[in-house]
Each structure stands twice: as C-alpha cells, then as structure tokens.
N, C-alpha and C positions, 0 to 999 in steps of 0.2 A: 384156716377159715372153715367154720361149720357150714353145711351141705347148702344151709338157706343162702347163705353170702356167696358160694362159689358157682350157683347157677342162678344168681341175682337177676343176670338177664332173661334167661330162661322165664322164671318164677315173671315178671312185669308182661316179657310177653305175651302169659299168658294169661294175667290181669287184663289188657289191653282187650285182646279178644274176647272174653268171659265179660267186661264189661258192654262190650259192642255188642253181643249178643245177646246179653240179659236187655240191654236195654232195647234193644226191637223186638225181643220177644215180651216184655213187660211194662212199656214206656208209660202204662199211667204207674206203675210200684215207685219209676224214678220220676217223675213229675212230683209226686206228693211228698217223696225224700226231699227234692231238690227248693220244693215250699217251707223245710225244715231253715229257716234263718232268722236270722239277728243282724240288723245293719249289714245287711249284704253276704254274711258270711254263712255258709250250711254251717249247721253243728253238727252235723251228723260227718261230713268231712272233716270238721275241726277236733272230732274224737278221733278220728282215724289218724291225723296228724300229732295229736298228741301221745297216743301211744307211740305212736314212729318216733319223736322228741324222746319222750320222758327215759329210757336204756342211757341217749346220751351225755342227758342232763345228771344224771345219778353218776357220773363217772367221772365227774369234774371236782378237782380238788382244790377248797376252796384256801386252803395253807398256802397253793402255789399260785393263786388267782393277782396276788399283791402282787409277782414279779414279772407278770409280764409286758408291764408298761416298761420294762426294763430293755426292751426290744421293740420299738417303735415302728420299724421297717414294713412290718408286715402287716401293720394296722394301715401305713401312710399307702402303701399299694395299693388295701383293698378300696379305700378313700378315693384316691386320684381313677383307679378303674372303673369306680361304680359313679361317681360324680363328675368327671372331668371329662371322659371320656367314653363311656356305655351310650347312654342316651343319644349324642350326637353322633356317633359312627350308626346308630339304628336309625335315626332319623334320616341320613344320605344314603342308608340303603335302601328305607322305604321310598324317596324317593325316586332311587337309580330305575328299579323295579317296575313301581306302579305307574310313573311317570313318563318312564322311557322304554324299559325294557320289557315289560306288560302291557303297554299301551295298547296295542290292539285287542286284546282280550278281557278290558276292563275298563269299564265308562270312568269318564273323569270323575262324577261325583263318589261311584264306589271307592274309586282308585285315592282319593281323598280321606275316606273315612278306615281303609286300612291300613292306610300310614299315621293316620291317630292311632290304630291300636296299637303299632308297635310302638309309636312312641312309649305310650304308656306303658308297654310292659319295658322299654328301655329305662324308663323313672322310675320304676319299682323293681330295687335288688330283694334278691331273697331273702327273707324271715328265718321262715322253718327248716325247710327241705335242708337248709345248711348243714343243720346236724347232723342229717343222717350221712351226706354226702363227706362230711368230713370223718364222721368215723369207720367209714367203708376206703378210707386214706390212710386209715391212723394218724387220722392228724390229732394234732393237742387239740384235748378239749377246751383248758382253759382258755388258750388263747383264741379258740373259735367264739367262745361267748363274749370276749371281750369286741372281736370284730363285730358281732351281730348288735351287740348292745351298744356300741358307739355307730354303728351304721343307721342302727332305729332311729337315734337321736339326731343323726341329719338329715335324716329323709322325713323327720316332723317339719322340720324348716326348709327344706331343698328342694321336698320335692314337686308342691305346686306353684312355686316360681321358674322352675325349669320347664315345667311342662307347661306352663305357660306359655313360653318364650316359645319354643318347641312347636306347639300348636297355631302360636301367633293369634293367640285370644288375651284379653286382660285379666279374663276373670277365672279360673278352672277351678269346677265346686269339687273340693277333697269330702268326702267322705269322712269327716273327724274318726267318726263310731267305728265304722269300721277299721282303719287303721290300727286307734286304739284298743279295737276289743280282738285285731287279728292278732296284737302284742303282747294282748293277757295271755289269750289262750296259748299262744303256740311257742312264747316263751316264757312269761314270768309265774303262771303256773306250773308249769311241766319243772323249772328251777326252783319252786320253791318246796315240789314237792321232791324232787331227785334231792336236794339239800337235806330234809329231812329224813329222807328215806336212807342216805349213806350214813346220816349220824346214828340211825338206830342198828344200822347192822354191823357199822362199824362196833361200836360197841361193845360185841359181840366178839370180836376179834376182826383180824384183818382175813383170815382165811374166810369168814363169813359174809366178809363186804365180795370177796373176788367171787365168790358160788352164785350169789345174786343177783352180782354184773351178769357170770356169765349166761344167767337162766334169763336176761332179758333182751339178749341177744337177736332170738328168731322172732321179738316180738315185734322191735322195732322195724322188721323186713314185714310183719306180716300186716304192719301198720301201712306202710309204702303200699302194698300188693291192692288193701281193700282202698286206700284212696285212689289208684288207676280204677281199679275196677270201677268206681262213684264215678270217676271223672268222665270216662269213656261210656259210660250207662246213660249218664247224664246227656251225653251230645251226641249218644250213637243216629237218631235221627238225621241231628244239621249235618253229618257226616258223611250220608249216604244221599242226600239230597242234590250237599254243593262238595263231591270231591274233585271239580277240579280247581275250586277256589281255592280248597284247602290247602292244594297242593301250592298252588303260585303264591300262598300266603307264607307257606312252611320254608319255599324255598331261600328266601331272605334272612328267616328267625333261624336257620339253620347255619347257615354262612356268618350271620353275625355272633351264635353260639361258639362255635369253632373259631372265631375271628379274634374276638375278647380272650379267651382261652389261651390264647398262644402269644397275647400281645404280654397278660398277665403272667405267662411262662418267662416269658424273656424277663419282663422287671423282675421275678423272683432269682431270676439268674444273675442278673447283673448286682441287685440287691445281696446274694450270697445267702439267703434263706433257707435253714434248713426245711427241710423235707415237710417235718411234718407241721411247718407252719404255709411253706409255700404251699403245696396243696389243697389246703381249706383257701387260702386265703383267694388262688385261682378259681376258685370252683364257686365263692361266694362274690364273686364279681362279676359271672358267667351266667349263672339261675336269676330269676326271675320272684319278684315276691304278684304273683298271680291273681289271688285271692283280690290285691285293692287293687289291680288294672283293671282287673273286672268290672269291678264295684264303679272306679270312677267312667269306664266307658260307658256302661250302661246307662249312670247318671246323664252324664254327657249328649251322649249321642241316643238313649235310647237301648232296650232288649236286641230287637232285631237290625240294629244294625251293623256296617262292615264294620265300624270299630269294636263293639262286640266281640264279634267273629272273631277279628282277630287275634284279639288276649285271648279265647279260648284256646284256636289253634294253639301259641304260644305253651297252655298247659299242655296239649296233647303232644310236641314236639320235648317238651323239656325233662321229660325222665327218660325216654330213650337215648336221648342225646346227653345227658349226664351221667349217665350209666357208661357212655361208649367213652367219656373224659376221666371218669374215674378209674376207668381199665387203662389209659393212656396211664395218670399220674400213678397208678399203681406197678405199672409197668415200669417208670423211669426214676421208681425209688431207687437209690444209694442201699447195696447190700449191706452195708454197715455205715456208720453215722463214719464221715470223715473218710470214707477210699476212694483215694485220688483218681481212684478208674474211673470211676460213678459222678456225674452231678450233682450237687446236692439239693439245688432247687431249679 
C-alpha cells in the first residue's frame, strides 16, 4: 500500500477537522458551494465523488464481468442485508433509542422526526462510496459493480414502499431526479468513462494499462479527503450548535453500522465467500447511499428538521466508521486464497 492508503485514517481525520474549521472560519464560502445543486445533489461534491469513483471504475475488467453471475451468493447477501434486513433493524433501534432509552432528553415530537431519519438512511444503501471502500479490500471490482448495479435497480422499486411502511405514511415523495442523476453521476459516468479509458491504454500494452491504474491510485484517496472536508464545512455550524444531539443521534447509526457488518460477516462465512467478494459485498450492505436520505428528508420533513439532522449525522458517522470496518476486513484476510488457518470470508 502507498503512503495515501496506509495513513487513510490519518489523511480523513484530518479532512474532518480542516473541514470543521474552514467551515466556521468561512461559513458564507460554504453556504454558496453548498447552493451549488441539481435536484438535491451538490455538484461540487458530486466531482469530488467522482474522482474518488472513476481509479475504480477503470480497473474493472469487462472480459470477466459475463462470469460473475456464475457466483450468485454474494449478490443474494448483499440483497437480503440491504433489503430484508437493514432498514428494519434501524427502524427498532431508532426506536429503542428515542423512544425509550433517550426519552428524557428528547421531546416526543423531535424524538419522531429522528427516527425518520434513520430510517431513511436505513432505505438508502450506498451508491458510490462502495467503490472506493471495496478497493481499499481488494475486493473484485467486477463483482462490486455488479452488486452496485443490481442493488440500483431495486432500490428504483424498494425503496419508497419500504419506507413507507417504515414511516407508516402512504404516500413518501422519492425524489425521481435525484436518485436518477445521483446514478449517472457517481456511477454510469465515472463507468463509461473508466471503460473507455482502459481501452485506450490498454492498447498501448498491458504494462501501460498497470502504470495508469497505478498513478490513479492517490487520487481516488484524495477524492474521499476533499468530500469529508465539503461535508464537515458544510455542517460545521449545526455541529457546534446541537453537539449533544449529535451525539444521541450517532449513538444508534453507530451500533447499527457495526451491527449490519458482523451480521453480514457471518452470512459470508456461512456462505464460503471468498475474501474478496465477502468484503465488498459486507461493506456495501453497511454504508449508506446519503446523498437521496438527504434529499427525501428534506423533501419530507423540511431543511431544519430532526429528520434532516439526522441523515446528516449519518454522513458525518459513516467514513470514520467505514474506514475502522475496512481495517477489520483487511485484517481478517486469508494470507493466501485457500489456507485452512485463515477464514476465507
């Protein structure tokens, strides 16, 4: 691993703070960025994310993309984790939380509107951030696009009837545009253009395609670093305002990160998954696709309120705590593929 990957944590950290403090020392620079959108989405974060994308997209070999429907397992996990089960383990613990175990520290009506939020970020599995997460795993790329691109396509139909049912409202307005234009951006561009880009270097030779990959390595870390920085610039205010909401917000979205993660461990274990399919395919059942919780709480509920807040927090919780799962699954790779000492998934 090059220098950017092995102090990954390091490097976000100090995104985090660099963003918290640009953004109280300049909160109208990020107010006028943060006006920067299209149906809900910054562009300006949507660049940062596609940089961070487009290293992983270009590494995907589309020769071997036809075989991995040959291995179904690891698709039917991330499915059953991300739709059968995610949403409804977030929902009982917003409840347990705001209902019971925060009660005294949170009026009913708020204590209501933040368990909308997590629902919503429980009905929106991650998009983007998959890729990068998966290739800080070495996990297969193709088989990561393939979970991402059949997950896209049930969360067109999944997911404003779950969160329906969830919310206990009949009606929840999805946001079409944004969903749709979070799926251009941050995948079928960033693929069509990594497609392209490997056919011309390949080309060129195979030593030319690997020189390429590897010079885009520290970009897609550096893509990660300026999105914390937007994100935490962006809410360095509500941050400092209501930290100790945040905190009783975090402590749930925390619990159920970690919760997912290990539930999704075991299926890959019991399933027999190799490494670097179980690792993506835990990690993309675990994250969060952010961008449209946003979008539809706002819609919903309104800018300032607790369901709001709470998909934010959600952002601000979910690259520290992805990072600290990816040092888990990196930790509990198999030193070679098949040694009976080791697990493999």
């Amino acid at each position: 691993m090059g220098i950017f990957e092995r102090f990954l944590s390091v490097w976000v950290g100090l995104g985090m703070l660099a963003g918290m403090g640009l953004g109280l020392l300049w909160p109208a620079l990020f107010h006028t960025v943060a006006q920067l959108e299209w149906a809900h989405v910054n562009l300006v974060v949507a660049l940062c994310i596609w940089v961070m994308v487009f290293p992983m997209m270009a590494q995907i070999d589309w020769n071997s993309v036809k075989d991995v429907g040959k291995k179904p397992q690891g698709l039917l996990l991330t499915l059953v984790i991300n739709w059968l089960i995610k949403p409804f383990t977030m929902a009982a613990l917003g409840v347990l939380f705001f209902q019971h175990i925060f009660a005294p520290w949170v009026d009913p009506q708020s204590a209501s509107e933040y368990i909308a939020g997590m629902i919503l970020l429980g009905v929106a599995p991650c998009t983007a951030m998959v890729f990068v997460w998966s290739q800080l795993v070495k996990g297969d790329a193709n088989y990561t696009l393939l979970q991402v691109s059949v997950n896209d396509l049930v969360m067109v139909v999944a997911f404003a009837p779950i969160a329906a049912f969830l919310l206990g409202v009949t009606d929840v307005a999805v946001p079409w545009q944004t969903l749709l234009l979070s799926t251009v951006l941050y995948v079928v561009l960033p693929l069509v253009a990594g497609l392209l880009c490997r056919r011309i270097w390949l080309a060129h030779g195979a030593a030319r395609l690997s020189q390429r990959l590897s010079q885009l390595k520290p970009w897609s870390v550096a893509g990660l670093i300026a999105t914390v920085v937007l994100l935490f610039g962006f809410q360095a205010e509500r941050i400092i305002e209501k930290p100790l909401i945040i905190v009783l917000i975090a402590v749930p979205l925390i619990i159920q990160t970690y919760g997912i993660f290990f539930i999704a461990w075991w299926g890959a274990k019991w399933l027999k998954l190799p490494h670097n399919v179980a690792g993506p395919a835990c990690l993309i059942g675990t994250s969060n696709f952010f961008e449209l919780a946003v979008a539809v709480a706002i819609s919903l509920f309104g800018l300032n309120s607790g369901a709001a807040l709470a998909t934010v927090v959600g952002v601000l919780v979910e690259v520290p705590v992805m990072l600290s799962l990816v040092a888990l699954v990196n930790a509990w790779a198999p030193h070679k593929v098949g040694d009976p000492s080791r697990p493999e998934a």
